[in-house]
DSSP file (Angstrom, degrees, kcal/mol; ACC not computed):
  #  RESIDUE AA STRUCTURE BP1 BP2  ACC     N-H-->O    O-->H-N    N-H-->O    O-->H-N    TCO  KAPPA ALPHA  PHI   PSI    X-CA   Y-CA   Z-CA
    1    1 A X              0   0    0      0, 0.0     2,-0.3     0, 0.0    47,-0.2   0.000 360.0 360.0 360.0 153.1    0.0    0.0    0.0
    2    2 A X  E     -a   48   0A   0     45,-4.1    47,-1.9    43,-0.1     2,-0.5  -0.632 360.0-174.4-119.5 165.0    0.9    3.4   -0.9
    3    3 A X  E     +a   49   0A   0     -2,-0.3     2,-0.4    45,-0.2    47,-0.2  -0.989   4.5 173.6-144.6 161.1    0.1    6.6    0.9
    4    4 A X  E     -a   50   0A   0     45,-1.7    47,-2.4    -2,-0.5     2,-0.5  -0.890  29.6-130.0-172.6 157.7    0.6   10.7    0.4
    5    5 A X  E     +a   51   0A   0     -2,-0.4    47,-0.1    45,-0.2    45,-0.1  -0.966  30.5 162.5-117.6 125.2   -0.4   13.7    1.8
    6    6 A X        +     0   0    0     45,-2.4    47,-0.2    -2,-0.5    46,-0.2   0.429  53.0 105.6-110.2 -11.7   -1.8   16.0   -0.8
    7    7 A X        +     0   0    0     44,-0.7    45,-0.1    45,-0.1     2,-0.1   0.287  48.9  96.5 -97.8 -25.1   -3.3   18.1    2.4
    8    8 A X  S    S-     0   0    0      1,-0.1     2,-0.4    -3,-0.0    45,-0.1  -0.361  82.8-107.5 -79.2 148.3   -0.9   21.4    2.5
    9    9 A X        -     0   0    0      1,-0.1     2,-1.1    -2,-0.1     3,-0.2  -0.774  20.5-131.7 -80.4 144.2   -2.1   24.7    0.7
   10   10 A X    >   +     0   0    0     -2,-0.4     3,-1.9     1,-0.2     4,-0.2  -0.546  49.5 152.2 -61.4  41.8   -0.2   25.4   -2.7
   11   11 A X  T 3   +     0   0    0     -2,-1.1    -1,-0.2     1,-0.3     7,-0.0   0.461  68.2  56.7 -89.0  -3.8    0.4   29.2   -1.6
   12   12 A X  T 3  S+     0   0    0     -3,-0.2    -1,-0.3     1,-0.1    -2,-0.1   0.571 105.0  61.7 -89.4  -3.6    3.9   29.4   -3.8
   13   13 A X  S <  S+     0   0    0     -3,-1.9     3,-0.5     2,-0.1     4,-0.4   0.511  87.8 162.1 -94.5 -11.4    1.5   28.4   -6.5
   14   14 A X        +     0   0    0      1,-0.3    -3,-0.0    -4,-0.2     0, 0.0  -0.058  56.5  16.8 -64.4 169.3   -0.9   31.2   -6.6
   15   15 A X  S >  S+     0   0    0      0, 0.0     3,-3.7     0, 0.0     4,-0.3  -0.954 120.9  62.3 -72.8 -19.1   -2.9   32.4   -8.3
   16   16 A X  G >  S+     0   0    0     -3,-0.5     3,-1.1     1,-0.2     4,-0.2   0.779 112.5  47.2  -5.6 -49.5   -2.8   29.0  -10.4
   17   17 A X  G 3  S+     0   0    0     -4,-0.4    -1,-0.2     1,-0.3    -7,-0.1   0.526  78.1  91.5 -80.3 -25.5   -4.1   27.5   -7.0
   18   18 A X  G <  S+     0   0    0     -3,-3.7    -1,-0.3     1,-0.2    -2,-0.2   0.707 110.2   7.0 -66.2 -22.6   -6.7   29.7   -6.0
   19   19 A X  S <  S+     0   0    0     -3,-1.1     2,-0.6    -4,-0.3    -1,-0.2   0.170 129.6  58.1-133.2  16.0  -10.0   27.4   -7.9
   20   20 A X  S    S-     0   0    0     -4,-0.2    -1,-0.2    38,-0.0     5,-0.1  -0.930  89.5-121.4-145.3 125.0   -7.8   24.6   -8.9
   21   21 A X    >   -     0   0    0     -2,-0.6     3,-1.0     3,-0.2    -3,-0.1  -0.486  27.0-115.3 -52.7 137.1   -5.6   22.2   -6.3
   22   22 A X  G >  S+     0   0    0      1,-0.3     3,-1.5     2,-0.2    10,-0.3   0.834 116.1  52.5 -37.9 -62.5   -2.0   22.0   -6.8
   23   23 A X  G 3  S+     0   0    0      1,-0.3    10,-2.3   -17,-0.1    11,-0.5   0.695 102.3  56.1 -61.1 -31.6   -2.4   18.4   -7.6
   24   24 A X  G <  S+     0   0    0     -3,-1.0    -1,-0.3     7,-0.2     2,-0.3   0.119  73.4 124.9-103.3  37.5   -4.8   18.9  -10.1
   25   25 A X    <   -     0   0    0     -3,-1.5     7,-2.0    -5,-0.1     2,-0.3  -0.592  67.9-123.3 -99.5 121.5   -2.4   21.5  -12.3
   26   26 A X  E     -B   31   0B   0     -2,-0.3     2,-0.4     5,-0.2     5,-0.2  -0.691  24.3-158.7 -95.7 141.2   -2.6   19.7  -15.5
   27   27 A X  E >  S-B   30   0B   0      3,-1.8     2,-1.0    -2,-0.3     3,-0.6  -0.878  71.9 -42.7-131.0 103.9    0.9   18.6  -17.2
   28   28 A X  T 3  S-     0   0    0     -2,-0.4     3,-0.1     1,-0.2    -2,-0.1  -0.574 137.5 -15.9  71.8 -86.8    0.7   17.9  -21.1
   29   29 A X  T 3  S+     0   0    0     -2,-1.0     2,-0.3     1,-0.1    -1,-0.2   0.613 124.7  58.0-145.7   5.9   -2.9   16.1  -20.6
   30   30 A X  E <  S-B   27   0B   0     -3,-0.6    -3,-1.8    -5,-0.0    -1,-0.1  -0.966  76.4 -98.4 -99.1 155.5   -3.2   15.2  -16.8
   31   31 A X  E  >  -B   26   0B   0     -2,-0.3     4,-0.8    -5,-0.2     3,-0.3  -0.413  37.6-107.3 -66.1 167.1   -3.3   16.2  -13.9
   32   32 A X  H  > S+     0   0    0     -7,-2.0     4,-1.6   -10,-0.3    -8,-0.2   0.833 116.8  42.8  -5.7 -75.2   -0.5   16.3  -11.6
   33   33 A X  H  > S+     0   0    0    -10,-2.3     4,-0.8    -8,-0.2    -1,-0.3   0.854  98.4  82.9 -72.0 -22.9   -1.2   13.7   -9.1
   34   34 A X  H >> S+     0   0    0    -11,-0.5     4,-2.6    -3,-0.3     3,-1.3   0.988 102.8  36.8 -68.2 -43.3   -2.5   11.1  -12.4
   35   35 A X  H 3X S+     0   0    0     -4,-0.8     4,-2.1     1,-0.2    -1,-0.2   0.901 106.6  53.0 -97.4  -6.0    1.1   10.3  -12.9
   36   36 A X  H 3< S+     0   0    0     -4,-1.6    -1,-0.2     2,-0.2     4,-0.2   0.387 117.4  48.1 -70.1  -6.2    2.6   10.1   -9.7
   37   37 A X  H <X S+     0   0    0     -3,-1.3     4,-3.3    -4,-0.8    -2,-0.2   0.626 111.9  53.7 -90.8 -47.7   -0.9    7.4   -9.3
   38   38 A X  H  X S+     0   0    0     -4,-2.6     4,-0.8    -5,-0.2    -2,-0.2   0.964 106.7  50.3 -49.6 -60.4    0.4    5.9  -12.7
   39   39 A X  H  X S+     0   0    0     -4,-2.1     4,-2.3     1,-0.3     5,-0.3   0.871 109.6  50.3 -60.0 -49.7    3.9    5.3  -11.3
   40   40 A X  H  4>S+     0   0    0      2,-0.2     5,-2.3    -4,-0.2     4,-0.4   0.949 107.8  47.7 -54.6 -45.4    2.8    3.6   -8.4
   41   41 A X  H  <5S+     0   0    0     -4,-3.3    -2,-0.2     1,-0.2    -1,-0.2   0.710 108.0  59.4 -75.0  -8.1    0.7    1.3   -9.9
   42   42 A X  H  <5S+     0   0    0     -4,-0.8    -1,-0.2     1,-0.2    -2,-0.2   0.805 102.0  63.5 -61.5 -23.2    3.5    0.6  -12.4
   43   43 A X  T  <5S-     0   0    0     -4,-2.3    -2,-0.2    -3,-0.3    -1,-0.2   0.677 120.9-110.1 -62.0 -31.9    4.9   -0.2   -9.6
   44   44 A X  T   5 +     0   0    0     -4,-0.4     2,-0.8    -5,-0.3    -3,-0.2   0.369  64.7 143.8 114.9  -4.8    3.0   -2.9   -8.4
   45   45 A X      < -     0   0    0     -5,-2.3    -1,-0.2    -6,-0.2    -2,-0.1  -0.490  28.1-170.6 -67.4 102.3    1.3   -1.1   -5.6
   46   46 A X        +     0   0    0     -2,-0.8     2,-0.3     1,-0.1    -1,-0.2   0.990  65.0  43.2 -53.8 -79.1   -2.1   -2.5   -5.4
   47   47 A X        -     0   0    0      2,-0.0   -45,-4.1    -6,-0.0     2,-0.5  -0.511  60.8-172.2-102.4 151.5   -3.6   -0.1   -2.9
   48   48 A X  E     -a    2   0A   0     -2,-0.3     2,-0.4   -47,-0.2   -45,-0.2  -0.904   7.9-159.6-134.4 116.2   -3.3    3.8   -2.5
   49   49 A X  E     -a    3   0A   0    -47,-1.9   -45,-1.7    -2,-0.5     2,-0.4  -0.898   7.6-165.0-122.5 125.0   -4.5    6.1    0.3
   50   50 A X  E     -a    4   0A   0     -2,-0.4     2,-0.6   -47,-0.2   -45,-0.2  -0.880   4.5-162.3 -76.0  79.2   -5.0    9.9   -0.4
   51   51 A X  E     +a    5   0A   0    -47,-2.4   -45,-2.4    -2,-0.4   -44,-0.7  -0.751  25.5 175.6-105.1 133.7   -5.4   12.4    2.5
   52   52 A X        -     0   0    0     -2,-0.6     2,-0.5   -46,-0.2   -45,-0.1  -0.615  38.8 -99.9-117.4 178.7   -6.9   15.5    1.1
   53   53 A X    >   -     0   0    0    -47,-0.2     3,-3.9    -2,-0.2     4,-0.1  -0.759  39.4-111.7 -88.9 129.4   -8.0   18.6    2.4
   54   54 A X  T 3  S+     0   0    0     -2,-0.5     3,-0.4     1,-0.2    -1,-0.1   0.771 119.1  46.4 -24.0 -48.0  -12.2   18.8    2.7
   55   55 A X  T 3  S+     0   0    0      1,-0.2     3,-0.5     2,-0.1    -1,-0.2   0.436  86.9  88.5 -82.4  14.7  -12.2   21.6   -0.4
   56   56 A X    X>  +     0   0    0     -3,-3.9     3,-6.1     1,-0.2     4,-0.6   0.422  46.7 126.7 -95.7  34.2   -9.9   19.6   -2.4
   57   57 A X  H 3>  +     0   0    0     -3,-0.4     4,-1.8     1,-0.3     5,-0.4   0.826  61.1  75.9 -57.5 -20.2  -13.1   17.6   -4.0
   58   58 A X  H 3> S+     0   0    0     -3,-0.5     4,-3.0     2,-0.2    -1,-0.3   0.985 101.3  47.0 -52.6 -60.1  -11.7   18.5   -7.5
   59   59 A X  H <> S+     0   0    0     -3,-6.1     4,-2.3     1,-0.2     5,-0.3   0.971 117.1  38.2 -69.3 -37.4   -9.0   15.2   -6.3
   60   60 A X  H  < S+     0   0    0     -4,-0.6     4,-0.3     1,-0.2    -1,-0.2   0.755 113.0  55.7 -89.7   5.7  -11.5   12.7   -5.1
   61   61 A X  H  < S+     0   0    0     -4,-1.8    -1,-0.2    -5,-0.2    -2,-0.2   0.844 101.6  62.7 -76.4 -66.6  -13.8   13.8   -7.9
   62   62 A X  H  < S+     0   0    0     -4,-3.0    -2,-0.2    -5,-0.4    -3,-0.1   0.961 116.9  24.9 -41.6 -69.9  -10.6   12.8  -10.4
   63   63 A X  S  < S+     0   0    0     -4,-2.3    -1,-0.2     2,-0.1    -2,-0.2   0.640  94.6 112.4 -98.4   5.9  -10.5    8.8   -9.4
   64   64 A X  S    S-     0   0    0     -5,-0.3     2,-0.7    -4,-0.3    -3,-0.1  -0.377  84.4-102.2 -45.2 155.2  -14.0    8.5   -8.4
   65   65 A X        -     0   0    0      2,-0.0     2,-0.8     4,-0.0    -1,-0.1  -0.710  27.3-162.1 -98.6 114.0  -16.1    6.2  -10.9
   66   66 A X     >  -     0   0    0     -2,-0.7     4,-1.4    19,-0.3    19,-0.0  -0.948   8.3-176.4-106.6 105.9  -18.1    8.7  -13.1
   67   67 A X  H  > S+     0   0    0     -2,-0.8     4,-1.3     2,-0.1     5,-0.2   0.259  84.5  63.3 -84.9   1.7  -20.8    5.6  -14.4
   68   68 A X  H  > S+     0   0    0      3,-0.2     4,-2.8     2,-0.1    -1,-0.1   0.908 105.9  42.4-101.1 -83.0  -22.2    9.0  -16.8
   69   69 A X  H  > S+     0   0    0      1,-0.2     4,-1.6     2,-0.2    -2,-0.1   0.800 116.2  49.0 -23.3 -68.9  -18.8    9.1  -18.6
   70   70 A X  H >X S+     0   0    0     -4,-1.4     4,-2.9     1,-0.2     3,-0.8   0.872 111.2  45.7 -13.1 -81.4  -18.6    5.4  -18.9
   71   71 A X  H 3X S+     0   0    0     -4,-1.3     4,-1.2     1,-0.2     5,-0.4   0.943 113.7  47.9 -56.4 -50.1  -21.6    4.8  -20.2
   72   72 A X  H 3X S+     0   0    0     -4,-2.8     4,-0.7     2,-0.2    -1,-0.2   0.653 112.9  48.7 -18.0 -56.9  -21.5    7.6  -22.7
   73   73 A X  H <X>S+     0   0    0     -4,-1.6     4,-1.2    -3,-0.8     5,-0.7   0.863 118.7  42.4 -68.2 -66.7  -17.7    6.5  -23.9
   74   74 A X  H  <5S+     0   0    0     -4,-2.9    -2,-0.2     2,-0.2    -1,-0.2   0.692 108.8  51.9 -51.4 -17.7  -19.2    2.8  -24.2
   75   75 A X  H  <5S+     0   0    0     -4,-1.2    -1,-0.2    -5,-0.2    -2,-0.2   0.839 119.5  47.7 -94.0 -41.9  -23.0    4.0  -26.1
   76   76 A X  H  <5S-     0   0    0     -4,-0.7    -2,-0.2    -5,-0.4    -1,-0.2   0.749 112.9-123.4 -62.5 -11.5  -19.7    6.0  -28.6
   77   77 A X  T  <5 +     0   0    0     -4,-1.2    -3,-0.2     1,-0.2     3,-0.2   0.971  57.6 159.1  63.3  70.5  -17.6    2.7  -28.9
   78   78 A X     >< +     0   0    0     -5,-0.7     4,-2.5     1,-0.2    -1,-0.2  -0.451   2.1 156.5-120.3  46.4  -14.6    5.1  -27.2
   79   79 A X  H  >  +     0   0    0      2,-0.2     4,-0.9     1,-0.1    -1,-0.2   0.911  66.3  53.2 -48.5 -43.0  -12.8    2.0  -26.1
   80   80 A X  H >> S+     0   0    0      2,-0.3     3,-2.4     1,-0.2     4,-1.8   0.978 116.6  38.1 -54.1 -80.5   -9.3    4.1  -26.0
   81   81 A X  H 3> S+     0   0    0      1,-0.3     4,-1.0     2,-0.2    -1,-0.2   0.862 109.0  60.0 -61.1 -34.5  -10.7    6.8  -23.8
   82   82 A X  H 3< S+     0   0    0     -4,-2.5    -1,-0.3     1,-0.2    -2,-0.3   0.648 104.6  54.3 -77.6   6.3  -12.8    4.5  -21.8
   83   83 A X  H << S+     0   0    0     -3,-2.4    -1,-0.2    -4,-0.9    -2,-0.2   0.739 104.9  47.6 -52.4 -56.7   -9.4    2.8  -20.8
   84   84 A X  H  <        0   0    0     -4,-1.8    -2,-0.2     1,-0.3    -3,-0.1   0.729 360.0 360.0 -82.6  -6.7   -7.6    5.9  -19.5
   85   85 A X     <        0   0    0     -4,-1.0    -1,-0.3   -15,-0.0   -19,-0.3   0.184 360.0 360.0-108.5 360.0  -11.2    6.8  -17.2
């Protein structure tokens, strides 16, 4: 199992920081925190615990199961995208 603390305010980041979480600061075409999640699970780490801050819903929002998306991606035949969600 893996752990981080995402929990600290980004205040060397403003204004970036002010509506969007540090973690969720997009690089090329993810956020932040998606490949530092990638790496781990190349890694082999089966399980990964997140402590955020209450406003930081923008992160548990990211790897929450959006069933909307899914279906949506699936109704489009989107196999590629519904891979990376």
């Amino acid at each position: 199992a893996a752990a981080g603390k995402n929990a600290a305010p980004g205040l060397h980041m403003l204004p970036a920081t002010k509506a969007i979480p540090k973690e969720m600061l997009p690089i090329v075409d993810k956020p932040m925190i998606q490949y530092i999640v990638d790496e781990i699970v190349a890694a082999g780490i089966k399980e990964i615990l997140l402590v955020t801050h209450a406003s930081k819903n923008a992160v548990e929002n990211h790897f929450d199961t959006s069933y909307e998306l899914e279906s949506l991606l699936e109704q489009r035949v989107k196999r590629q995208l519904l891979a990376e969600v």
